[in-house]
C-alpha positions as CSV (number, residue, x, y, z in Angstrom):
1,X,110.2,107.5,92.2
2,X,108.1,107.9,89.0
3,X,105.6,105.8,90.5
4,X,105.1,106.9,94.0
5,X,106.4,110.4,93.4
6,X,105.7,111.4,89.6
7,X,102.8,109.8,89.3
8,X,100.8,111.4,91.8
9,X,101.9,115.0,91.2
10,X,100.8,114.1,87.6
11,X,97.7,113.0,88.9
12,X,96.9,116.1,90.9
13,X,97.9,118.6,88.7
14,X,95.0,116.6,85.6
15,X,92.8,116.8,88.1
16,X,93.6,119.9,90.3
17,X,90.7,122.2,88.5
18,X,87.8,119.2,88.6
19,X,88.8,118.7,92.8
20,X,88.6,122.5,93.4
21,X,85.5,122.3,91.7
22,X,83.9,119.9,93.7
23,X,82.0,119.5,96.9
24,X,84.3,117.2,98.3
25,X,87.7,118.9,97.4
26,X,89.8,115.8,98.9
27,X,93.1,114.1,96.9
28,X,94.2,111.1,98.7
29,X,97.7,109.7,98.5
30,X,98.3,106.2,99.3
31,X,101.6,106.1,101.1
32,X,103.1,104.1,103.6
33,X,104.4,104.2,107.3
34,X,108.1,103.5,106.3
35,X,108.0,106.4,104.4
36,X,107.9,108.4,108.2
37,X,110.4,110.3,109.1
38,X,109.9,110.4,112.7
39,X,109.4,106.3,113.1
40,X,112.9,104.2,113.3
41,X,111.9,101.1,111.4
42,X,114.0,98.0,111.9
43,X,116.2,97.0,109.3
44,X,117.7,98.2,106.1
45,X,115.7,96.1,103.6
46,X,113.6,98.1,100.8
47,X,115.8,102.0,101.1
48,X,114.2,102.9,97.6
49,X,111.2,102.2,97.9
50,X,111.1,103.9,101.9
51,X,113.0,106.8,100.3
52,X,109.8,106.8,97.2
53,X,107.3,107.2,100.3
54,X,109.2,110.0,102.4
55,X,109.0,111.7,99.4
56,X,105.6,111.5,98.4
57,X,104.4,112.5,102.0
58,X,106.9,115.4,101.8
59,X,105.4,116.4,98.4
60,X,101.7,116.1,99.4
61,X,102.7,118.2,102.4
62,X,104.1,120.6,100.1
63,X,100.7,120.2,97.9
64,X,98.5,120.7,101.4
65,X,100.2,123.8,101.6
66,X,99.3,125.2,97.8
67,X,95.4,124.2,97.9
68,X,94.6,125.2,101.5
69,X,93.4,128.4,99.7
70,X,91.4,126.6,97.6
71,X,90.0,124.3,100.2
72,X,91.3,121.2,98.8
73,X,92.2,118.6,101.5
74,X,95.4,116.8,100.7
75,X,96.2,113.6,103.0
76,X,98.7,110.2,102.5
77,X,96.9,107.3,104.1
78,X,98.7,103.5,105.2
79,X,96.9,101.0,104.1
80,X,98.4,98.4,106.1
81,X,100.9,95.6,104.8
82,X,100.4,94.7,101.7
83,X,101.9,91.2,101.4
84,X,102.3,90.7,97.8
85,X,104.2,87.6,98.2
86,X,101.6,84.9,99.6
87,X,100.1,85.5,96.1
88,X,99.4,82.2,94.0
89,X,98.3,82.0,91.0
90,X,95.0,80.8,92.1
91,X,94.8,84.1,93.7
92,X,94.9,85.2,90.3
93,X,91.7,87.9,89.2
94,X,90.5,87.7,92.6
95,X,89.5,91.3,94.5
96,X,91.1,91.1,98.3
97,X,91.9,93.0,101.5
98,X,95.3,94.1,102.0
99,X,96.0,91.5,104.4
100,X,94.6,88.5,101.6
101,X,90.9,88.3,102.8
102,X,88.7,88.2,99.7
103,X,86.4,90.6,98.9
104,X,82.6,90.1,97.2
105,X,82.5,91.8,93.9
């Protein structure tokens, strides 16, 4: 919760005055499609961390809501699976896709 929830919020309200500011006017929350609340996913596996997502979406709902006056776009994006555990250490300081591809930098 203090890192997909907290965090975030902290985030936004630092930065709140420099987005509404801007030209873009755009915060960007990366969340995650087990964090739905209309999607049955399989399984029981990872309830924390699904509960963690619901609740960011449902707070940068709650945030869409506030800066619509302002003009401030406020959107949770999937990135897709993120599988963490084919990591080696010969993966190690390497910039990659989500789904392990590397990426030029």
């Amino acid at each position: 919760m203090a890192v997909n929830v907290r965090g975030p919020l902290m985030v936004m309200e630092a930065f709140a005055a420099n987005v509404k500011a801007s030209r873009q006017k755009k915060f960007v929350a990366i969340s995650s499609t087990v964090g739905s609340l209309d999607q049955p996913f399989p399984g029981t596996t990872a309830i924390f961390y699904r509960t963690s997502k619901a609740a960011l979406n449902k707070e940068m709902q709650t945030l869409a809501l506030v800066l619509k006056h302002a003009g401030v776009s406020v959107v949770m994006i999937h990135p897709g699976q993120v599988r963490t555990e084919r990591l080696t250490i010969a993966d190690s300081g390497h910039f990659m896709r989500y789904g392990g591809v590397p990426l030029p930098w």
